[in-house]
C-alpha positions as CSV (number, residue, x, y, z in Angstrom):
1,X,93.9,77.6,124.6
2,X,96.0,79.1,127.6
3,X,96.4,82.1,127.4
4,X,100.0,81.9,128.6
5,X,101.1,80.7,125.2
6,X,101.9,84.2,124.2
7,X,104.1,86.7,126.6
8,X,102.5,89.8,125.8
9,X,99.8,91.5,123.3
10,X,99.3,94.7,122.1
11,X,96.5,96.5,120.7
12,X,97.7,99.1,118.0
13,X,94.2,99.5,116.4
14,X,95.4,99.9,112.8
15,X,96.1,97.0,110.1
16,X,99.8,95.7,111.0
17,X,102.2,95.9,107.4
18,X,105.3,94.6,108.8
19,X,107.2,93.3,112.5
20,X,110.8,92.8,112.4
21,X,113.5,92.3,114.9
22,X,116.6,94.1,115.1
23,X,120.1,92.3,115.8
24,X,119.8,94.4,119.4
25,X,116.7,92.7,119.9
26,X,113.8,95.9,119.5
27,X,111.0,94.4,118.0
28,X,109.5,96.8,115.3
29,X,106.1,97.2,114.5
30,X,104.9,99.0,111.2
31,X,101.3,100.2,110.7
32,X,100.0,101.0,107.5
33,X,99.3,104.5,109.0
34,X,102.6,105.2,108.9
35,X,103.2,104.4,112.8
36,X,105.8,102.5,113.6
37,X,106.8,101.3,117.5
38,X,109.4,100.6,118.9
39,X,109.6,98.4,121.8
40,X,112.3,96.9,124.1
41,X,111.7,95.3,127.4
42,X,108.7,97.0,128.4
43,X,109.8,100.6,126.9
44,X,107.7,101.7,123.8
45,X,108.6,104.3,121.4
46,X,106.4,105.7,118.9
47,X,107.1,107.3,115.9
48,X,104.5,109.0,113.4
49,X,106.2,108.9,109.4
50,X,104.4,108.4,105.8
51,X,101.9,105.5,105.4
52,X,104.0,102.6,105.5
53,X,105.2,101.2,101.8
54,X,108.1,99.2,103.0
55,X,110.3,98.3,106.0
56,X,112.9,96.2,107.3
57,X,115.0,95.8,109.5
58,X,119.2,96.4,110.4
59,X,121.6,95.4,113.0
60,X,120.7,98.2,115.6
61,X,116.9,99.3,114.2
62,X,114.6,99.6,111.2
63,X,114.6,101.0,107.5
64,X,111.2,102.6,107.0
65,X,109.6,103.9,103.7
66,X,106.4,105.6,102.8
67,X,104.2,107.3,100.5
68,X,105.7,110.6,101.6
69,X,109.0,109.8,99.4
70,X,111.0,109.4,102.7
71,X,113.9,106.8,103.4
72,X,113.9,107.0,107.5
73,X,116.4,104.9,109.6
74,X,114.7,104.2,113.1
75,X,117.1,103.3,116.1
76,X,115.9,103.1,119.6
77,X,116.2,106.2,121.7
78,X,117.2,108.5,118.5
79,X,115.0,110.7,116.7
80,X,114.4,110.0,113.5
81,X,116.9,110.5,110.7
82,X,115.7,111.0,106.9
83,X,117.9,109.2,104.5
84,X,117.0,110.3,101.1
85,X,113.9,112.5,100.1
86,X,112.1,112.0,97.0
87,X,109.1,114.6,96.7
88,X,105.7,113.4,95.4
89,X,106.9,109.7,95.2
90,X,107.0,106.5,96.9
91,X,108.9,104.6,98.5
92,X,107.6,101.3,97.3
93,X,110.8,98.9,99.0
94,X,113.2,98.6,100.9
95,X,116.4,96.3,101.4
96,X,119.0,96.2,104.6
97,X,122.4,93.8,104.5
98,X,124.2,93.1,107.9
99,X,126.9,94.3,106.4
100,X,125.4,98.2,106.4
101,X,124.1,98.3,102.8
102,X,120.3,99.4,102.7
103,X,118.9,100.0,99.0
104,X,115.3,101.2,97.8
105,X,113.3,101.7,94.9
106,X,110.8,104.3,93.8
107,X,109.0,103.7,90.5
108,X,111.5,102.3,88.4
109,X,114.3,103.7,90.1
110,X,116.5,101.9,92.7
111,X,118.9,103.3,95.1
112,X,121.9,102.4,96.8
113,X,122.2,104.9,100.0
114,X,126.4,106.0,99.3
115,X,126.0,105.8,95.4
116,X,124.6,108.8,94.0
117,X,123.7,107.4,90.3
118,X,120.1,105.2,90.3
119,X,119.7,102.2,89.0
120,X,117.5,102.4,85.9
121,X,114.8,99.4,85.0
122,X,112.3,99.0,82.3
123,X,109.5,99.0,84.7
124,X,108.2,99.2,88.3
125,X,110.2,97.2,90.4
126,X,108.3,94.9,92.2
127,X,111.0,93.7,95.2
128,X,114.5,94.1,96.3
129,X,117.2,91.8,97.6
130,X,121.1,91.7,98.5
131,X,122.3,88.6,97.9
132,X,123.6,86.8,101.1
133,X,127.1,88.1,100.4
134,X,125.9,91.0,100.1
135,X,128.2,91.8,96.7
136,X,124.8,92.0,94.1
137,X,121.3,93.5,94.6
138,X,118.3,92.0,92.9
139,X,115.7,94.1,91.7
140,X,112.6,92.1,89.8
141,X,110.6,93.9,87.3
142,X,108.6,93.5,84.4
143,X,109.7,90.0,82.4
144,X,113.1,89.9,84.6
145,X,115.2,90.4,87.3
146,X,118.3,92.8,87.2
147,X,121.4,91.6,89.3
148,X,123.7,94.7,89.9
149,X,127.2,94.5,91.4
150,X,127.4,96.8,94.6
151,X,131.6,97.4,93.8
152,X,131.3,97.8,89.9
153,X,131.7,100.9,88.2
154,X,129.9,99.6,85.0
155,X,126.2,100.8,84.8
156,X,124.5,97.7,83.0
157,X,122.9,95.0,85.4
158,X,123.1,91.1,84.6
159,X,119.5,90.7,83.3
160,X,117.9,87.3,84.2
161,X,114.9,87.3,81.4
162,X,111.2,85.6,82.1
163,X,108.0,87.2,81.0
164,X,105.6,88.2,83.3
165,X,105.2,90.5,85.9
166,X,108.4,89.6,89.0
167,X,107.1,91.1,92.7
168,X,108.5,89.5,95.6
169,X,112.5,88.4,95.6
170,X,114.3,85.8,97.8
171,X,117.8,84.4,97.7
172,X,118.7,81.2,98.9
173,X,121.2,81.6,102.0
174,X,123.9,80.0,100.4
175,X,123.2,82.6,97.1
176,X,122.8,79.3,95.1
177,X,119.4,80.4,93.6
178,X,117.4,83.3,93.4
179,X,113.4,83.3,93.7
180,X,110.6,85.3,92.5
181,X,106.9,85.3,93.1
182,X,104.9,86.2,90.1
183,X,101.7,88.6,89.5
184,X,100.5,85.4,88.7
185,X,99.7,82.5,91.1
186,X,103.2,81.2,90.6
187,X,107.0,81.4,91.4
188,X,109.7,81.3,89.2
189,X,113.3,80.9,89.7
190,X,117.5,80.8,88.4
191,X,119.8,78.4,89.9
192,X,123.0,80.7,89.7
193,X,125.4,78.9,88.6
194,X,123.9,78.2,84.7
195,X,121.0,80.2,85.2
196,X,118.6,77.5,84.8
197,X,115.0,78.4,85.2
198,X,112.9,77.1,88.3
199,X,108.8,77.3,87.1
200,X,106.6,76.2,90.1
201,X,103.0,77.2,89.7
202,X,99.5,75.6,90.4
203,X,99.0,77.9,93.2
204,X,95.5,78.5,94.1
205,X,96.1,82.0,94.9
206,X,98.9,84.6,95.0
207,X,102.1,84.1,97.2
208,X,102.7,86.8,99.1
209,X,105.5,85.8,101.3
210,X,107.6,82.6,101.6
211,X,110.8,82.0,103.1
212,X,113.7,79.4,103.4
213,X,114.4,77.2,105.9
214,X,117.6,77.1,107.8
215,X,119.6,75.0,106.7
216,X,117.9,76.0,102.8
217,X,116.5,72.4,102.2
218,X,113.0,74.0,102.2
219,X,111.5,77.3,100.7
220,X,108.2,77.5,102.4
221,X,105.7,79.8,101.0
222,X,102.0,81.1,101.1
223,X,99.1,81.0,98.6
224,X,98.0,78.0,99.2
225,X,95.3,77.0,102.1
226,X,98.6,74.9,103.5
227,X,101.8,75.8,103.6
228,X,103.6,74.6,100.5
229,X,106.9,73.8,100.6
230,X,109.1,73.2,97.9
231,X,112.7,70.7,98.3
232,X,115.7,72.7,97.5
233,X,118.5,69.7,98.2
234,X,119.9,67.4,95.4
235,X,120.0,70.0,93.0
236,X,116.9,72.1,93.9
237,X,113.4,71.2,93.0
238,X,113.2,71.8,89.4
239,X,111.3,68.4,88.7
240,X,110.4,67.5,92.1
241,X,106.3,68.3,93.5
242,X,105.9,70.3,96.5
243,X,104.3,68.7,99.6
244,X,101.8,70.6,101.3
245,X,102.4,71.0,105.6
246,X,99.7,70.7,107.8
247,X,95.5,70.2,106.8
248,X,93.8,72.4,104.7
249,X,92.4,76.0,106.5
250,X,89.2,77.7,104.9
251,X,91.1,81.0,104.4
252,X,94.6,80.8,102.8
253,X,97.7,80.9,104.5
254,X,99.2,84.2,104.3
255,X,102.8,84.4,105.7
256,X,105.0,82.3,106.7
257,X,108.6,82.5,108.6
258,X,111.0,80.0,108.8
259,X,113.0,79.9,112.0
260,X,116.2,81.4,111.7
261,X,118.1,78.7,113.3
262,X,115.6,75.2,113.4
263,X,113.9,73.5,110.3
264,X,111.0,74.5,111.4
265,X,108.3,77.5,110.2
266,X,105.8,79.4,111.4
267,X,102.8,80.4,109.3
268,X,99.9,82.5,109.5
269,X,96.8,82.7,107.9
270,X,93.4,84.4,106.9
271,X,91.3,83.1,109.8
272,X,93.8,84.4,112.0
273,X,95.7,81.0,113.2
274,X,99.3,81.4,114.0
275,X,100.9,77.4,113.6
276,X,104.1,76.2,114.1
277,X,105.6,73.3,112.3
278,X,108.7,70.7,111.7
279,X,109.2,70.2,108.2
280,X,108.6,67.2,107.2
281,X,107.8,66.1,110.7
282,X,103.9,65.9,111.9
283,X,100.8,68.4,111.7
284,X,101.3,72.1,112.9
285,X,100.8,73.2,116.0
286,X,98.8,75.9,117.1
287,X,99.7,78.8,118.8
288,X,97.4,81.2,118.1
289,X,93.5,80.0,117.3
290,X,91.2,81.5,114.9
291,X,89.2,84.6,114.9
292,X,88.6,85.6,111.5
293,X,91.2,88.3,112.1
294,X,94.4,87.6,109.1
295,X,97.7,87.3,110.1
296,X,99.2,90.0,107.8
297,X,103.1,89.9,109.4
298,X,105.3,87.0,110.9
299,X,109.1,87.2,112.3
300,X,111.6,85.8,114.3
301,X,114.1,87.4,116.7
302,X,117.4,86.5,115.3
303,X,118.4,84.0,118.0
304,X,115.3,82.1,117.5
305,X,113.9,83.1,120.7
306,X,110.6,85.0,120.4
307,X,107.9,84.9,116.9
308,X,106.4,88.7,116.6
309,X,102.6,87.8,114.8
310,X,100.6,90.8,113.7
311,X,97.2,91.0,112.1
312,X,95.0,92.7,110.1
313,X,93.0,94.7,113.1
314,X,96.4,95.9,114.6
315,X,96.6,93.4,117.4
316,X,99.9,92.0,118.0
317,X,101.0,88.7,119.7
318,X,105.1,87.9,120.9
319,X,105.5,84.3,121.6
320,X,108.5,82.9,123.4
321,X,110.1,79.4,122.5
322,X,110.0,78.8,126.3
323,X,106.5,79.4,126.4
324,X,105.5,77.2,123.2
325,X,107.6,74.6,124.7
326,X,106.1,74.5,127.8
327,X,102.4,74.3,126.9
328,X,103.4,71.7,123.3
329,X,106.4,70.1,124.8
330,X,104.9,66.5,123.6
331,X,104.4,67.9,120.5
332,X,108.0,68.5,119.4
């Protein structure tokens, strides 16, 4: 493979937890040390915090929590600045908006930075997600999710009720359903509008990360050794199979990120291929081969523009679409 397929590598030398993008374009690179970079242009920062739990990122730089029980917003060429403090806890998630809101939980405690009360659950909640309007934040738990209104004065949550153990949560972009991956190699689901239950399992393994397209026809996800993809058009895809993309790997895949703008996804996976596909178009193409090294974190720049790919070793990969184009222009 040319070498040219990817603008620039790094090699951070610790197991990559998270990259993200920020709206001002910093890529942000979260180690499970507790290291996160900063880079723009060929300017790195480097910033030394808790052992990374959770991060994400905001219009102008990154949310970062740890097993220190610190909430710290990262912005380029700023120092640090603590958010909340919880002392002998964790920071087990975080949650940004666009429109400012950032939320995270500890234990069974949730918290929405400018509200000073938490937000009880039964149990240890396993994810955290604004809705697109960013008017309700999800938080999944033991046998349910909890839907809280941001503006509402009242202290009880909606409660959308399924037994099992809820971890990861996704909204679909038009807030039309919300999505759960389960302790159990399955996903489960609520189509909003009469809280009709989605149940999509026969997963071989896990999922750890899935994602939907752009136009929200698709919801691709891992834990699978393809990437499985689920049709959300026509009503959603209660009733309708999955269709697995691309041909079987020997190690599962193990993230996957839609392009923010295309209907198209990249995935990554436990041998340490990075592939990039058209849904429901032809076999993946790949952009990163093999090495036995897993791909650990995937994401987009917001205009599409460059893929951040991070693995288990801590080495790093930034593709640009100019580049992929360039060296698979025949197969697009």
């Amino acid at each position: 493979m040319d070498d040219k397929i990817y603008s620039r590598t790094w090699p951070f030398g610790e197991n990559i937890h998270s990259v993200a993008f920020a709206d001002d374009g910093t890529a942000g690179f979260a180690l499970v040390d507790g290291t996160v970079v900063l880079v723009q242009d060929e300017q790195e920062e480097r910033h030394s915090l808790g052992s990374t739990l959770s991060f994400a990122a905001t219009r102008d730089g990154f949310v970062h929590g740890g097993d220190d029980g610190r909430v710290t917003r990262l912005v380029r060429n700023k120092e640090p600045e603590v958010l909340a403090t919880h002392k002998g806890k964790w920071i087990d998630h975080v949650a940004t908006h666009p429109d400012g809101h950032i939320a995270y939980a500890t234990g069974k405690d949730a918290f929405i930075l400018g509200r000073d009360t938490p937000l009880s659950h039964p149990g240890s909640i396993g994810g955290l997600a604004f809705d697109p309007n960013g008017k309700r934040l999800a938080a999944s738990h033991y046998n349910g999710v909890s839907l809280w209104w941001l503006k509402s004065k009242e202290s009880k949550p909606q409660v959308l009720n399924w037994k099992g153990s809820h971890l990861g949560l996704l909204w679909h972009p038009s807030g039309t359903h919300l999505m759960t991956s389960m302790q159990e190699n399955a996903l489960h689901g609520w189509r909003m509008k009469d809280l009709s239950e989605l149940r999509m399992a026969g997963y071989p393994g896990k999922v750890h990360s899935m994602g939907f397209s752009a136009k929200g026809k698709w919801l691709a996800t891992s834990g699978g050794e393809q990437i499985i993809c689920w049709p959300f058009t026509g009503g959603g895809p209660q009733g309708k199979p999955p269709f697995a993309l691309g041909m079987p790997e020997s190690r599962p895949c193990t993230v996957v990120a839609p392009h923010p703008k295309e209907e198209l996804v990249a995935a990554g996976y436990g041998t340490g291929r990075v592939v990039l596909a058209i849904f429901e178009d032809r076999l993946p193409i790949e952009i990163l081969p093999p090495d036995n090294v897993p791909v650990t974190a995937l994401a987009w720049s917001p205009d599409g523009m460059r893929l951040l790919a991070g693995r288990e070793d801590g080495s790093a990969f930034l593709f640009t679409a100019e580049a992929i184009l360039n060296t698979h222009q025949a197969d697009f």
